[in-house]
N, C-alpha and C positions, 0 to 999 in steps of 0.2 A: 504494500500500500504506500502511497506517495502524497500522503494528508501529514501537514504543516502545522502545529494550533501555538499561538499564542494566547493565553489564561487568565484571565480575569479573576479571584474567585473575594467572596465575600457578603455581608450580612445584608438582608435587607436595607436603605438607606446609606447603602455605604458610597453609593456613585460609580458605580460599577457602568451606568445605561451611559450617564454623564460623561465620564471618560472614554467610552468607545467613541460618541458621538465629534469631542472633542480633539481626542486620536485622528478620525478618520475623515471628519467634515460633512459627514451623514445626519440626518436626523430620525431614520428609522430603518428597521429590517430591509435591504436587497438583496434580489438572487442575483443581479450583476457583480462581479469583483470591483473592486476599485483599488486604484494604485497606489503604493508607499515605497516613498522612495528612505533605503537606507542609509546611515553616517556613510558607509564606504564607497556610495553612489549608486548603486546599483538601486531599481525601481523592479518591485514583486508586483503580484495580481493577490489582493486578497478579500477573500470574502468574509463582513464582517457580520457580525449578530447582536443588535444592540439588547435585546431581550435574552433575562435568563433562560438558560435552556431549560434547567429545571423547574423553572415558575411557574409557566402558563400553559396551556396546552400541549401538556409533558410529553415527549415520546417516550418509550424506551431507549435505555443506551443502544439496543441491536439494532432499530430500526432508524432511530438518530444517523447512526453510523452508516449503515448500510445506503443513506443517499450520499453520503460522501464518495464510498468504496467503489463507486462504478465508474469512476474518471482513473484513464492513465497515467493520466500526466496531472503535475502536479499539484496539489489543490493546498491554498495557504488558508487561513482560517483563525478570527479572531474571536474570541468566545470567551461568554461569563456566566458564572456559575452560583448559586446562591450558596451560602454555605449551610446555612438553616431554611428549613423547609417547609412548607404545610404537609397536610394528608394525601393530597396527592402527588406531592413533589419527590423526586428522589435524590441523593445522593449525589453530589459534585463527584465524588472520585469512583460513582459507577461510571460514568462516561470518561472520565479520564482512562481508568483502565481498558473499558471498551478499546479506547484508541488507541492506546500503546499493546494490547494485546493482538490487537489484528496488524500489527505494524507500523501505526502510524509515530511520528511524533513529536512530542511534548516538547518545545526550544524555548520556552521558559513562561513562569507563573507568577504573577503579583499578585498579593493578598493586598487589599485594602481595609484600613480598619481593625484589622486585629493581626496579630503572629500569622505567619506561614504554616498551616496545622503539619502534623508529620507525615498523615498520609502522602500529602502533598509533595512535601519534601524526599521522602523515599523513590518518588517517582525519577529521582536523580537528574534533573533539569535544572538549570538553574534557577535559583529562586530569591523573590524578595518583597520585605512588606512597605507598607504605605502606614504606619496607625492613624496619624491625627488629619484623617479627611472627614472629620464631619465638622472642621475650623478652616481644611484648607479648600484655595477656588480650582476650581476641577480643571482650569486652564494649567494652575500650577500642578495637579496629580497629573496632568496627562505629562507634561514636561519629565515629569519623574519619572513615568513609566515608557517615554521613549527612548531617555536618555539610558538607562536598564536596557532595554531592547535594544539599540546601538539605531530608531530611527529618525531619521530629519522630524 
């Protein structure tokens, strides 16, 4: 598999929708990619999801994945994950594993709002937190988490 995620993960209100929007210059979910261009110049294709996966009309991690799985080439993908959940919500690190288990993977994970949990970290990507985003402006989280990712 040749699925790319960069991770989001964190509490309800943590700004999680905020900062993808901010990252990517979107204001809500596309099936089209859009470009990011990296520190070292080079410019990817990626497809962003400003909405938890696990929040609102959940899939399963198999069937989540399995739209990704059907492209050869390579699919980049930027994704955020609730940490806590409702009754119908599941589980951030089923879908993380989902994707690293079928090949894909993981090139690194910002927690916003609280620690890195260790699931997360075992994933062995690199990782790192944000705490105080519910004082700071999402223009400055997103700065934080480019400069992390190495993007313009």
């Amino acid at each position: 598999m040749n699925l790319h995620a960069w991770v989001l993960l964190g509490d309800m209100s943590s700004r999680k929708g905020s900062t993808i929007r901010a990252l990517t210059g979107i204001s809500r979910d596309r099936l089209d990619p859009i470009e990011v261009t990296l520190a070292n110049g080079q410019s990817i294709q990626i497809h962003p999801k400003v909405a938890s996966i696990n929040e609102k009309n959940v899939p399963t991690p198999e069937s989540w994945l399995a739209r990704w799985s059907r492209s050869a080439v390579r699919q980049n993908l930027i994704l955020a994950f609730r940490l806590r959940f409702g009754p119908k919500g599941r589980r951030p690190e089923d879908y993380v594993k989902a994707l690293v288990e079928a090949g894909g993977t993981i090139e690194s994970i910002v927690t916003l709002g609280e620690t890195t949990p260790d699931w997360a970290i075992q994933v062995g990507a690199p990782y790192a937190h944000i705490l105080d985003t519910a004082t700071t402006p999402t223009n400055a989280i997103a700065h934080r988490v480019r400069q992390f990712w190495g993007w313009l």
